[in-house]
C-alpha positions as CSV (number, residue, x, y, z in Angstrom):
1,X,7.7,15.6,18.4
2,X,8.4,17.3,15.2
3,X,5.2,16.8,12.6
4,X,6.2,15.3,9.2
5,X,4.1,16.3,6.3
6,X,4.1,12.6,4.9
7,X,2.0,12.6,1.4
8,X,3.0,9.6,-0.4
9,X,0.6,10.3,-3.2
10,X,3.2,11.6,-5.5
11,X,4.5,8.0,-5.3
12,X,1.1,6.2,-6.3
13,X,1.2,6.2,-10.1
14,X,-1.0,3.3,-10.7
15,X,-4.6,2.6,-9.5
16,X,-3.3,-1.0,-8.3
17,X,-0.8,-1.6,-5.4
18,X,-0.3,-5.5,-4.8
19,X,0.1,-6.6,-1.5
20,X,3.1,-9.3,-1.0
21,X,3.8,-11.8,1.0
22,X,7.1,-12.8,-0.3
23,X,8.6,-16.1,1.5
24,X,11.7,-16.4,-0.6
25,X,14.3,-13.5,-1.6
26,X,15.0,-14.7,-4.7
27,X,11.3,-14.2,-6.2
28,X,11.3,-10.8,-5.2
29,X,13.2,-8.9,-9.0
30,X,11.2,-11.6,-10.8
31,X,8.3,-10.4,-9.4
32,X,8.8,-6.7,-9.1
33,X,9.7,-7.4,-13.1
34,X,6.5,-8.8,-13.6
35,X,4.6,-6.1,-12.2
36,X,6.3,-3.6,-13.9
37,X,5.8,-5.5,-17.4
38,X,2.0,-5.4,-16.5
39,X,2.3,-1.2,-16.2
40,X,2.1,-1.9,-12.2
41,X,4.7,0.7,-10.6
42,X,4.1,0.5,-7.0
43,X,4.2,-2.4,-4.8
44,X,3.7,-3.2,-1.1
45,X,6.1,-5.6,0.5
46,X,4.6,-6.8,3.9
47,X,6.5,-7.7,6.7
48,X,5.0,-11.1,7.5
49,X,7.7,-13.1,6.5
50,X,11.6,-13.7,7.2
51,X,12.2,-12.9,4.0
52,X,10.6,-9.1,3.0
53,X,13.2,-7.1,4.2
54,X,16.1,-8.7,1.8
55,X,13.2,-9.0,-1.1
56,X,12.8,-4.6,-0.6
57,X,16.3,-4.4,-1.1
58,X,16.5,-6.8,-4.0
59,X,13.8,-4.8,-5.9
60,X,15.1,-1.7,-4.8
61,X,18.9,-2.0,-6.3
62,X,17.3,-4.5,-9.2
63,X,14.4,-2.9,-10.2
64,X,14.6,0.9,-9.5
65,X,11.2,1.7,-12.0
66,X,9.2,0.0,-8.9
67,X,8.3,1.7,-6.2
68,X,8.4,-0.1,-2.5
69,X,5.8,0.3,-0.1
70,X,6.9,-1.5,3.5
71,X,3.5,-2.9,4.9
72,X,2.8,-4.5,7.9
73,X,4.3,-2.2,10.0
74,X,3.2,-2.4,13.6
75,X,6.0,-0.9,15.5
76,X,8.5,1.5,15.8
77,X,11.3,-1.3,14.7
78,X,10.0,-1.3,11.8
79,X,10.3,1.8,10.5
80,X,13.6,1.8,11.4
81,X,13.8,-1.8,9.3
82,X,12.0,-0.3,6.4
83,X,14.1,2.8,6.5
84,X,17.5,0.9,6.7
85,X,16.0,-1.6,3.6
86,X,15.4,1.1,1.3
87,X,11.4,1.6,1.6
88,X,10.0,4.7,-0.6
89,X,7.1,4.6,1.6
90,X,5.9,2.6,5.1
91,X,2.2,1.6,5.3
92,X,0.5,0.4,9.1
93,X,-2.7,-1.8,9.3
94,X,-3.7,0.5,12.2
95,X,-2.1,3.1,14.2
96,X,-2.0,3.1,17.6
97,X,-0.7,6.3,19.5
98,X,2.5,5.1,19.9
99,X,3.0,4.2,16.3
100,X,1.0,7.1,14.7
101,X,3.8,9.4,16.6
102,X,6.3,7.2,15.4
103,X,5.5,7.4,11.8
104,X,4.9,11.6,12.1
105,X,8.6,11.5,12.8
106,X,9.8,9.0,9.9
107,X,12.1,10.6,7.1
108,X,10.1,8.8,4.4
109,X,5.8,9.5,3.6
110,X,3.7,7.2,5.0
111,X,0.0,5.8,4.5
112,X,-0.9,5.0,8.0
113,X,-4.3,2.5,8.7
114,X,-7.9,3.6,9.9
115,X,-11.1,1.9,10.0
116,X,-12.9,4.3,11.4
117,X,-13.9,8.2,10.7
118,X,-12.2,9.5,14.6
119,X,-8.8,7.5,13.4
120,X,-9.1,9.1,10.4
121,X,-9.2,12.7,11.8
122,X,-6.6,11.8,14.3
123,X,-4.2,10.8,11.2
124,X,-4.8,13.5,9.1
125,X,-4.5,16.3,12.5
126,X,-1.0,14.4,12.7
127,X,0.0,15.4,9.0
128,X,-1.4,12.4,7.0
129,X,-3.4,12.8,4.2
130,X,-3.3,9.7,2.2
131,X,-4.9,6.5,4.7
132,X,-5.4,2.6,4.3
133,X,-8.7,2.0,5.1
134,X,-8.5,-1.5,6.5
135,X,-9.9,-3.8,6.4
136,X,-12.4,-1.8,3.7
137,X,-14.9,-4.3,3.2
138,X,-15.8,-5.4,6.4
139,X,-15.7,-2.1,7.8
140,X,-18.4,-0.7,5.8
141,X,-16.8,-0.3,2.1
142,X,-18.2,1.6,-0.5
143,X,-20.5,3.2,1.6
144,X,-18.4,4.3,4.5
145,X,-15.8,5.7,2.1
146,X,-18.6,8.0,-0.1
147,X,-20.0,9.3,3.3
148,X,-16.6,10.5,4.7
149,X,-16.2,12.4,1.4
150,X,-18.1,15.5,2.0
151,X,-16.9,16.0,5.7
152,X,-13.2,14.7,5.3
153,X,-12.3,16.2,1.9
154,X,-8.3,16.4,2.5
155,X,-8.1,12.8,3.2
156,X,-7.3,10.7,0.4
157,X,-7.8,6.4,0.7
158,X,-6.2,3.4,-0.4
159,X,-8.7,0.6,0.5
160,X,-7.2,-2.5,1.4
161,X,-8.6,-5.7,2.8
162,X,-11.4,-7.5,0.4
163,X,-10.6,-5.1,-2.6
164,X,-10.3,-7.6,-5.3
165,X,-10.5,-7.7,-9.4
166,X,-14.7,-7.8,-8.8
167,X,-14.7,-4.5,-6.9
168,X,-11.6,-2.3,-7.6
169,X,-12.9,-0.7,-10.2
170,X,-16.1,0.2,-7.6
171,X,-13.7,1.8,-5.5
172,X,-11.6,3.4,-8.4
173,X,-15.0,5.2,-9.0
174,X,-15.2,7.4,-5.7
175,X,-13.5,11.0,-5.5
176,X,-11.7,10.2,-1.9
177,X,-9.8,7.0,-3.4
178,X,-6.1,7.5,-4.8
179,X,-5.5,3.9,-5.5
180,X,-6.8,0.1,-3.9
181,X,-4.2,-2.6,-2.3
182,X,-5.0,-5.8,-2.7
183,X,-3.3,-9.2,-3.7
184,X,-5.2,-10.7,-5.8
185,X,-2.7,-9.2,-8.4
186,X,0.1,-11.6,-7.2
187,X,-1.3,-14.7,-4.7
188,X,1.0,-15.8,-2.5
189,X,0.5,-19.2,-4.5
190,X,1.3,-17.5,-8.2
191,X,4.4,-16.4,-6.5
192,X,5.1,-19.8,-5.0
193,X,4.3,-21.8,-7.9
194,X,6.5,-19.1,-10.3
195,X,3.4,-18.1,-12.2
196,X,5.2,-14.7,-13.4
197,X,3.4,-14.7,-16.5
198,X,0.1,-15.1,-14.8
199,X,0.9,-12.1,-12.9
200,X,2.1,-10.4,-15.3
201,X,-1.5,-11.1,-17.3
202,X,-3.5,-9.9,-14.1
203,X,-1.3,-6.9,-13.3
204,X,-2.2,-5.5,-17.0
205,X,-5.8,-5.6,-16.5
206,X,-5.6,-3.9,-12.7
207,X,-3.4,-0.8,-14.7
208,X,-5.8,-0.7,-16.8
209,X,-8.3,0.3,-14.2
210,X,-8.4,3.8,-13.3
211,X,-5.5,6.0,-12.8
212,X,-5.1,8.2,-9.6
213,X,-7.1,11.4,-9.5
């Protein structure tokens, strides 16, 4: 296995990246729009639903000032998915062996999940220095990320899972965090209901947050 130094970081220029569930292709440049009106310019399409892949290549020949994050992946197929759609970057719930190898050999940065400090040195001995920490809240939060600061300080976090508009900014606050996930930005129901202005609204305020350190 050949290690791949894969720092997404230079990617992350906003302190918000919404996490999408996107069940029809043809919200996906209306959406990516609206998130870039609201100064949001990275964005995490998940692979839950039939219709992510074809929504990453919509935004990505649409709307080329957005930045796609491929989430959800869980296997090796995916990569290979994400890859082929156009992702600028994969991000993993958790790693297992077989996919933390799998995603050391990817040709594109990755931000591979932990939820605990072993999987985080594990990730970060494989060439990953930017993790998801999911899910954050219920796997300690605040407090687990400020006491892995002083004896993990290479690694870099995006907490995902229970980061919302109440507590990003919390989380914004800490030294070890590059940027929060979360999708309160864009509901599946805004996106549904064709609320782009609502998101649009709500995206502003999460820019306005905190850049990345």
């Amino acid at each position: 296995m050949t290690l791949f130094l894969s720092d997404p970081a230079p990617l992350i220029t906003a302190p918000v990246i919404p996490v999408l569930t996107i069940e029809r292709a043809e919200d996906a440049v209306p959406l990516a729009k609206a998130l870039l009106a609201g100064g949001l310019t990275v964005a995490e399409v998940t692979l839950r639903t039939g219709a992510a892949l074809e929504a990453v290549r919509r935004i990505v020949a649409e709307v080329p000032d957005v930045v796609v994050a491929v989430g959800t992946v869980t296997k090796p197929l995916d990569i290979t998915h994400a890859v082929d759609a156009g992702a600028d970057f994969l991000v993993s719930p958790g790693t297992p062996t077989e996919l933390a190898k799998a995603l050391a050999d990817a040709p594109l940065p990755t931000m591979p999940g932990c939820a605990t400090a072993s999987e985080a040195m594990a990730l970060a001995a494989l060439g990953f220095p930017v993790l998801k920490f999911f899910p954050a809240e219920v796997s300690g939060g605040l407090r687990w990320l400020k006491a892995l600061a002083e004896p993990l300080p290479g690694i870099r976090f995006c907490p995902t899972g229970g980061v919302n508009g109440d507590n990003a900014a919390g989380y914004l606050a800490l030294s070890n965090v590059l940027a929060v996930g979360g999708s309160w930005v864009a509901p599946p129901e805004a996106i549904a209901a064709g609320d782009f202005a609502g998101i649009t609204a709500r995206a502003r305020i999460a820019a306005a947050l905190r850049g990345p350190a």
